[in-house]
C-alpha positions as CSV (number, residue, x, y, z in Angstrom):
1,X,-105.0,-66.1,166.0
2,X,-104.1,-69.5,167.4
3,X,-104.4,-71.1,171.1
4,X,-103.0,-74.4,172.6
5,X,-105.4,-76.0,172.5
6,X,-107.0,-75.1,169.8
7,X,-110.9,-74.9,169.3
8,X,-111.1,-72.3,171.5
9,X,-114.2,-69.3,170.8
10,X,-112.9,-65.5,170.2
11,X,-114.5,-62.2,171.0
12,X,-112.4,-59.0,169.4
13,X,-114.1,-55.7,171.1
14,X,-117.2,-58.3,172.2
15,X,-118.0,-59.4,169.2
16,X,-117.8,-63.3,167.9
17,X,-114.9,-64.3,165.8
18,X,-114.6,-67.7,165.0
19,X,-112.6,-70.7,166.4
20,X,-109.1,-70.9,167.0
21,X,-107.3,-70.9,164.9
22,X,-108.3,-68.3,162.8
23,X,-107.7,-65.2,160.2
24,X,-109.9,-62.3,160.6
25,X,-109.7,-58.7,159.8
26,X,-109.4,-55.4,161.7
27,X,-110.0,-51.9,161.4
28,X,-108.0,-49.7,163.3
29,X,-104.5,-50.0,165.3
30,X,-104.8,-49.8,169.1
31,X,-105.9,-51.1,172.0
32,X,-108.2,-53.8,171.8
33,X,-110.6,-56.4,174.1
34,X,-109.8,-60.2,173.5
35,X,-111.5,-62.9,174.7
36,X,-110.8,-66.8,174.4
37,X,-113.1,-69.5,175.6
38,X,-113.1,-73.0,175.4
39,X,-114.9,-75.2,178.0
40,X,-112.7,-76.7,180.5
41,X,-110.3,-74.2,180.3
42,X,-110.2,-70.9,182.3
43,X,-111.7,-67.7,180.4
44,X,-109.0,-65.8,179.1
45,X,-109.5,-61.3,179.0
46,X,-107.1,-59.9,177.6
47,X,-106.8,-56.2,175.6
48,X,-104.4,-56.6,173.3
49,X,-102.5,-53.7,171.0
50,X,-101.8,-53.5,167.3
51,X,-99.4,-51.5,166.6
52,X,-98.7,-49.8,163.0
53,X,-96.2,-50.8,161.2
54,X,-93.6,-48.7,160.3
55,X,-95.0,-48.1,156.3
56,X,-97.6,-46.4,158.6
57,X,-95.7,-44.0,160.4
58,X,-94.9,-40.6,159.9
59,X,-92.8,-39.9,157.2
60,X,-93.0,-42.7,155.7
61,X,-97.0,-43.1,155.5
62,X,-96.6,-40.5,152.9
63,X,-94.8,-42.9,150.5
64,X,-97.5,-45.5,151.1
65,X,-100.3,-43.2,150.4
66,X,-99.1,-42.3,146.9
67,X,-98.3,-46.2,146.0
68,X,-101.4,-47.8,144.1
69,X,-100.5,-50.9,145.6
70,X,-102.1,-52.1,148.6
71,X,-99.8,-53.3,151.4
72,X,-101.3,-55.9,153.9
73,X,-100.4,-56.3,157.4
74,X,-100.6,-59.7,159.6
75,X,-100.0,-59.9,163.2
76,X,-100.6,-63.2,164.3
77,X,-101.2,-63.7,168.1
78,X,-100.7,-66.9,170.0
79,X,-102.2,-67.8,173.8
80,X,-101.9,-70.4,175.9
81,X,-105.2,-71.1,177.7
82,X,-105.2,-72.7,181.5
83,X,-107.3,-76.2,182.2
84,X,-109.6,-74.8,185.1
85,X,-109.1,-76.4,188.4
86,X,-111.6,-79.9,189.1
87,X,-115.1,-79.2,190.2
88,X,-115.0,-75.6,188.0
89,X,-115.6,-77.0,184.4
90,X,-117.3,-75.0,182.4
91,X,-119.9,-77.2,180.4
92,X,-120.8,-74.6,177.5
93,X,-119.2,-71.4,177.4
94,X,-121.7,-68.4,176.3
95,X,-121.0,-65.4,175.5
C-alpha cells in the first residue's frame, strides 16, 4: 500500500497496519474498511475490495487446489491523501 505522501498511518478492518508504504497480509477477498492518516492531511475512509483472482474462481480453483505449489497474490493499492484546509491541522492523529 503506498500514499503520496508517504508516512501516512493505516487501519485494515480497524486494526493498525504500519506506515505507508507498506506490505502486509490478508485473509479473505471482499470488502474491506481502509483508513489512512497522516497529520496535516485530511483522514481518508475508504472500504476497499479484493477481488480473487481468476486461479481462484470456479473451474479453475480446482486446478489450484491439487497443485502443491503455493500461488501468491499481490494487489497493491495507491491513494492520494488531501493537505486539510489552514486552521484544521491535525497535530497527532489517534486512532
Amino acid at each position: 500500500m503506498e500514499s503520496e505522501p508517504p508516512g501516512a498511518q493505516i487501519f485494515f478492518d480497524g486494526k493498525p497496519k504500519g506506515v505507508t508504504p507498506e506490505q502486509f497480509d490478508f485473509q479473505w477477498y471482499g470488502s474491506h474498511k481502509l483508513k489512512l492518516r497522516k497529520a496535516g492531511y485530511e483522514e481518508l475512509n475508504v472500504i476497499e475490495k479484493l477481488r480473487a483472482p481468476l486461479h481462484y474462481k470456479v473451474p479453475l480453483d480446482f486446478v489450484t487446489t491439487v497443485i502443491p505449489a503455493k500461488i501468491s497474490d499481490r494487489q497493491k493499492r495507491s491513494y492520494t491523501l488531501t493537505p486539510q484546509p489552514q486552521g484544521q491541522v491535525r497535530e497527532s492523529p489517534d486512532s
